[in-house]
C-alpha positions in Angstrom: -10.2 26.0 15.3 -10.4 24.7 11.8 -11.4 26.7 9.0 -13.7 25.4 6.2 -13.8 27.3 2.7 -17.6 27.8 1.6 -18.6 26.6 -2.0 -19.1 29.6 -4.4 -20.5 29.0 -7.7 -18.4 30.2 -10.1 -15.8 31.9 -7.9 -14.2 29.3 -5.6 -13.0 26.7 -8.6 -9.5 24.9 -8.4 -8.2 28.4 -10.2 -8.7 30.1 -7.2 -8.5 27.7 -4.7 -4.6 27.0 -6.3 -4.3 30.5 -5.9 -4.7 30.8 -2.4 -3.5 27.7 -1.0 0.2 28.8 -2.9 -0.3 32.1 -1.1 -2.1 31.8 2.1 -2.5 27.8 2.4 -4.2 28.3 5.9 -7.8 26.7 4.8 -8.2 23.1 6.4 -10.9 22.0 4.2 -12.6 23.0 1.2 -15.5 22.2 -0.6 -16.2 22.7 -3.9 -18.9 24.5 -5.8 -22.0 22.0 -6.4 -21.8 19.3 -8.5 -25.3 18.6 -10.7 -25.3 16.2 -13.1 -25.9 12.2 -12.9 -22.7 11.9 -15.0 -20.3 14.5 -14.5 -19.2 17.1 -17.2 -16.1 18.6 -18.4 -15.9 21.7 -16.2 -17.1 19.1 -13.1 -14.1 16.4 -13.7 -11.8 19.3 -13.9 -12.4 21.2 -10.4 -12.3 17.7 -8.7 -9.4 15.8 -10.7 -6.7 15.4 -7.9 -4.3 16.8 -10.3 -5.5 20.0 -10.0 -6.4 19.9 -6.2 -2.7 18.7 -4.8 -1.6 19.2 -1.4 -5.3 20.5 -0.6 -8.1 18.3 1.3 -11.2 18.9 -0.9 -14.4 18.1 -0.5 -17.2 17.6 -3.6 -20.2 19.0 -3.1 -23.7 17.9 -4.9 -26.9 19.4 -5.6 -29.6 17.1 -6.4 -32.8 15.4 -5.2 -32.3 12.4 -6.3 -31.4 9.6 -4.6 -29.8 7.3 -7.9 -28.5 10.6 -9.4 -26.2 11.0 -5.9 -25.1 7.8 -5.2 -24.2 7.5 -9.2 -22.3 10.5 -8.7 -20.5 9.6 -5.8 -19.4 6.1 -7.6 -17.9 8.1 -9.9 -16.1 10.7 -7.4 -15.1 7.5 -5.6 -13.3 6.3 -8.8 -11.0 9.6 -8.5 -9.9 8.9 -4.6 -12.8 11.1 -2.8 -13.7 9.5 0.4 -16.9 11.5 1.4 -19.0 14.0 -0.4 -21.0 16.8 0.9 -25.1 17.4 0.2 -25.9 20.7 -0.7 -29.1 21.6 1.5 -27.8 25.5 1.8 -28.5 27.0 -2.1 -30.7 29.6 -1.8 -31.0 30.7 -5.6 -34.7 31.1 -6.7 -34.0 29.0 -9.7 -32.6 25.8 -7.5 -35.3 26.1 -4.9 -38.3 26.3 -7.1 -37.1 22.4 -8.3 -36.7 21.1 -4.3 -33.7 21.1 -4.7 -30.6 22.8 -2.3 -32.5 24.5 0.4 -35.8 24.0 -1.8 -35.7 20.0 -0.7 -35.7 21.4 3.0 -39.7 22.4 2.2 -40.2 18.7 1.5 -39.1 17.2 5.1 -40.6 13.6 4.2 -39.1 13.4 1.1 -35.9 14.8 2.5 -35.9 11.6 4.9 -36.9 9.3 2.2 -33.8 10.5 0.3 -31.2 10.2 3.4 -32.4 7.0 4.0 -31.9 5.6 0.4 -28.2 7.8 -0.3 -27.0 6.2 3.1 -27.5 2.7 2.8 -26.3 2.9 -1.0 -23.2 5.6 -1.0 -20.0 4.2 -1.0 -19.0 7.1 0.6 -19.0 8.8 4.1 -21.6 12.0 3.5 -21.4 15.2 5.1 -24.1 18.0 5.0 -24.1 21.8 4.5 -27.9 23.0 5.4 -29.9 26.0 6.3 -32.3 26.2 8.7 -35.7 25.6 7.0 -37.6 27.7 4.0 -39.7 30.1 5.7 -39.4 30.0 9.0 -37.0 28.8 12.1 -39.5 27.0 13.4 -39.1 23.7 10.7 -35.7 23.5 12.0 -36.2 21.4 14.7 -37.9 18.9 12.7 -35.1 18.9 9.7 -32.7 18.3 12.4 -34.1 15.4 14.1 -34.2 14.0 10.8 -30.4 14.1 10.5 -29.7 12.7 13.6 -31.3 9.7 12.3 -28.2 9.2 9.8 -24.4 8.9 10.3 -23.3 12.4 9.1 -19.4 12.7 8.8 -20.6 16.5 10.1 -23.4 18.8 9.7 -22.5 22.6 8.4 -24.9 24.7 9.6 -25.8 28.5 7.9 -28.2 29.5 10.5 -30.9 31.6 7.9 -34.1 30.1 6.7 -34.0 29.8 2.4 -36.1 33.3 2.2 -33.5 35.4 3.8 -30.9 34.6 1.4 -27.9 36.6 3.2 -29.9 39.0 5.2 -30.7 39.7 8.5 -28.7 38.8 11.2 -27.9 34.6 11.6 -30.4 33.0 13.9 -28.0 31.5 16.6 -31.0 30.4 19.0 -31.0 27.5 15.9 -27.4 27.0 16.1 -27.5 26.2 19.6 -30.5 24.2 19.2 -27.9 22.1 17.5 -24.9 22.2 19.7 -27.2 21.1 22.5 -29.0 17.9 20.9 -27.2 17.1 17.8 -24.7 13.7 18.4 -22.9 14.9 15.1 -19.7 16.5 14.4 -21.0 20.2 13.7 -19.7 23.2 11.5 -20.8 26.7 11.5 -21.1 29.0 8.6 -22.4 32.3 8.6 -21.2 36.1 8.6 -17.8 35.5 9.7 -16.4 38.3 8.1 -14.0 40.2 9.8 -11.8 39.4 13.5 -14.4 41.1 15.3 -17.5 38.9 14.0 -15.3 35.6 14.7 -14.3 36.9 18.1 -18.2 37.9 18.8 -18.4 34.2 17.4 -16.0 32.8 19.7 -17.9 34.6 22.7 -21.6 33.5 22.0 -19.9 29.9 22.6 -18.3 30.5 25.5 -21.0 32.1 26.9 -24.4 31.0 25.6 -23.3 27.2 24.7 -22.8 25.4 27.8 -23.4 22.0 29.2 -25.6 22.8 31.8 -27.9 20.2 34.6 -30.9 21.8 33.2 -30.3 20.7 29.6 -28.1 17.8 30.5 -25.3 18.6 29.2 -24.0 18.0 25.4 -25.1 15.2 24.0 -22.5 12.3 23.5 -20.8 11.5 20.3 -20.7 8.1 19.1 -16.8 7.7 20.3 -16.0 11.4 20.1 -16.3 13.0 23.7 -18.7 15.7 24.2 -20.0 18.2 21.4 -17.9 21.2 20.7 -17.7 23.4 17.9 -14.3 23.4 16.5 -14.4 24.6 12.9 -16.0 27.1 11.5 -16.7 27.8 7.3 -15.9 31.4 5.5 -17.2 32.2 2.0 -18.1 35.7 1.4 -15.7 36.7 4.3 -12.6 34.9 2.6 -13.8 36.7 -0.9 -13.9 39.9 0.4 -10.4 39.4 2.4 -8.4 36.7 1.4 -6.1 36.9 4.3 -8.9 36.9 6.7 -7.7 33.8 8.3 -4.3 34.9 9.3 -6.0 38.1 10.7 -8.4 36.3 12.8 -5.4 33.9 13.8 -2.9 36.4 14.2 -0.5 34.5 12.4 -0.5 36.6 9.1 -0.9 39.9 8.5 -2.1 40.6 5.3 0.1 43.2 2.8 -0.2 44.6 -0.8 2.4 42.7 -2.0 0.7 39.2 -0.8 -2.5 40.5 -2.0 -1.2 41.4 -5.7 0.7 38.3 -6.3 -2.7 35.9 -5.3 -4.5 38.2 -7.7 -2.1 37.5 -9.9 -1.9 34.1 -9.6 -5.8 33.7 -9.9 -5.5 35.7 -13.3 -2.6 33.9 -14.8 -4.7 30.6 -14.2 -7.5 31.7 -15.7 -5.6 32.6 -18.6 -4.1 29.4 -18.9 -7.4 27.2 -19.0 -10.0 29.7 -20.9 -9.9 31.3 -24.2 -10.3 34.8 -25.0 -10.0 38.2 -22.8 -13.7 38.1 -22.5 -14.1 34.6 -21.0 -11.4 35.8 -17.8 -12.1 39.4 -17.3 -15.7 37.4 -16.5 -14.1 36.0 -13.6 -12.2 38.3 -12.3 -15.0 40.8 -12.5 -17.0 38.8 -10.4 -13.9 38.2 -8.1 -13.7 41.8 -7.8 -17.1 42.7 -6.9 -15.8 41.1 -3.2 -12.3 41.6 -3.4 -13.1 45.9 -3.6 -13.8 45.6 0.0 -10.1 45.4 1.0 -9.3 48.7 -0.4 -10.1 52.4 0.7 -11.9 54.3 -1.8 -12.4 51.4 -4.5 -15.2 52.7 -6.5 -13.6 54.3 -9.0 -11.6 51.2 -9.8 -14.2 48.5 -10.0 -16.3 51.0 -12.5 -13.2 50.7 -15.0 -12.9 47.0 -14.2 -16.7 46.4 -14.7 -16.0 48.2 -18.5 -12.4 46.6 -18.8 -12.6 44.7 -22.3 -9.0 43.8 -22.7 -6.2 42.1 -19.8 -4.1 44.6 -20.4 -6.4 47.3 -20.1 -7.8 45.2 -16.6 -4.2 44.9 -15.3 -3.2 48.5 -15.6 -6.1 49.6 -13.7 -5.0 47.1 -11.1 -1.8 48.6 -10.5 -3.0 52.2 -10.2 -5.4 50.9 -7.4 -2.9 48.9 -5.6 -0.6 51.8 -5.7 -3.1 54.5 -5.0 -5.1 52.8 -2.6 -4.4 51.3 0.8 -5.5 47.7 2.6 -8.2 48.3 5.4 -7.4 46.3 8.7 
């Protein structure tokens, strides 16, 4: 299995994704937060800039809806060595939807088509996508995906929730395998893989409810590829929340305190090294902590002084007491 590492606005940046590759280094691909602009800015060249991204393969990601807008920004990403870009058709946030845009642009299925078709006769790159499943209900997705099989995806991430669910309920697999069945394209799934038991639930709905069967034909071929499989699957909260999930699920890692505290660390001390001010990084890392609680027993407490830290060395000696006072869980 290959594992992906889902785009996080504002959390999974080259800071952090530095951070864990030096201490876990077990993601296969990741994909960076969205890109927006027609001409990219400051904070956009710096997440992508190989210099900052060494040893990892990374991925861009874009948001827009506009044909010129993503072809103009994948000139430009082509000019720093990327070889495919990623469209973001997964966003659920109010304020991206409401301009069809992100999972918004799935409510426009016509336009949607219009787009693919311009963006893949005029990118110079290969162009993978990260989608939900429709806006309001499961029932556009099997129009949105006979759409892509009309273009040559590099691979199609699936997050099998309609737009209005955000992250709740439970993922609507009947979707998924609507796609492992009849999709020709390299597929991805992403969705609620949070802990060993959820991938190995993951790992049983595949073997059991996914087959190549006389009454559906059997997988559909890929152009060169053999049959479909499903060989890689994308984490984002779950990686947040435990960074060594990977090596759990694996079994190749297991995850200690020591490990832990030196990747926080390591996120911290890069923080500090590229933004100004206390105020600017205990941002961050209080929004990396809101996730990264979830390792610990009995974390309240902590995150309540983190929330009010105003100073690093105020935020790092509460740290320490919960490191020392708490343990892992799994």
């Amino acid at each position: 299995m290959q594992f992906y590492m889902a785009p996080m606005e504002g959390l999974t940046g080259y800071v952090f994704r530095n951070a864990y590759h030096k201490n876990f280094g077990d993601v296969d691909k990741y994909v960076t937060p969205f890109i927006t602009n027609k001409k990219m800015n400051y904070k956009e060249i710096n997440d992508i800039a190989p210099e900052h991204n060494l040893g990892m393969h990374v991925v861009p990601q874009i948001l827009t809806n506009r044909a010129e807008d993503f072809c103009e920004i994948a000139r430009e990403l082509e000019q720093y060595g990327y070889q495919t870009v990623n469209l973001n058709l997964g966003c659920p946030s109010g304020t991206v939807v409401t301009k069809h845009r992100g999972a918004g642009f799935l409510a426009v299925p016509d336009e949607l088509d219009r787009f693919l078709e311009e963006i893949f006769s005029k990118c110079p790159l290969s162009i993978s996508i990260k989608t939900r499943i429709g806006v309001e209900s499961t029932e556009e997705w099997s129009r949105l995906l006979a759409i892509y099989e009309k273009y040559p995806l590099e691979e199609l991430i699936i997050h099998p929730r309609v737009q209005k669910e955000f992250y709740k309920n439970a993922p609507h697999m009947e979707a998924f395998r609507e796609a492992v069945v009849n999709s020709r394209h390299v597929l991805c799934y992403n969705g609620d893989i949070h802990s060993k038991e959820s991938y190995d639930k993951f790992l049983q709905y595949l073997e059991t409810e996914i087959k190549p069967s006389e009454e559906n034909g059997g997988f559909r071929e890929n152009a060169g590829t053999g049959k479909q499989k499903v060989d890689r699957v994308m984490l984002g909260r779950g990686i947040l929340m435990n960074p060594g999930l990977i090596g759990v699920i694996t079994g190749d890692k297991k995850m200690t305190k020591e490990k832990l505290k030196t990747f926080c660390d390591d996120v911290l001390e890069g923080y500090l090294a590229v933004m100004s001010g206390d105020r600017n990084t205990l941002f961050k890392m209080k929004d990396l902590w809101f996730y990264l609680a979830n390792s610990f027993t009995n974390p309240e407490k902590y995150v309540k002084k983190i929330k009010k830290a105003q100073h690093i060395t105020e935020y790092k000696t509460i740290v320490e007491n919960l490191f020392y006072e708490q343990e892992l869980i799994g």
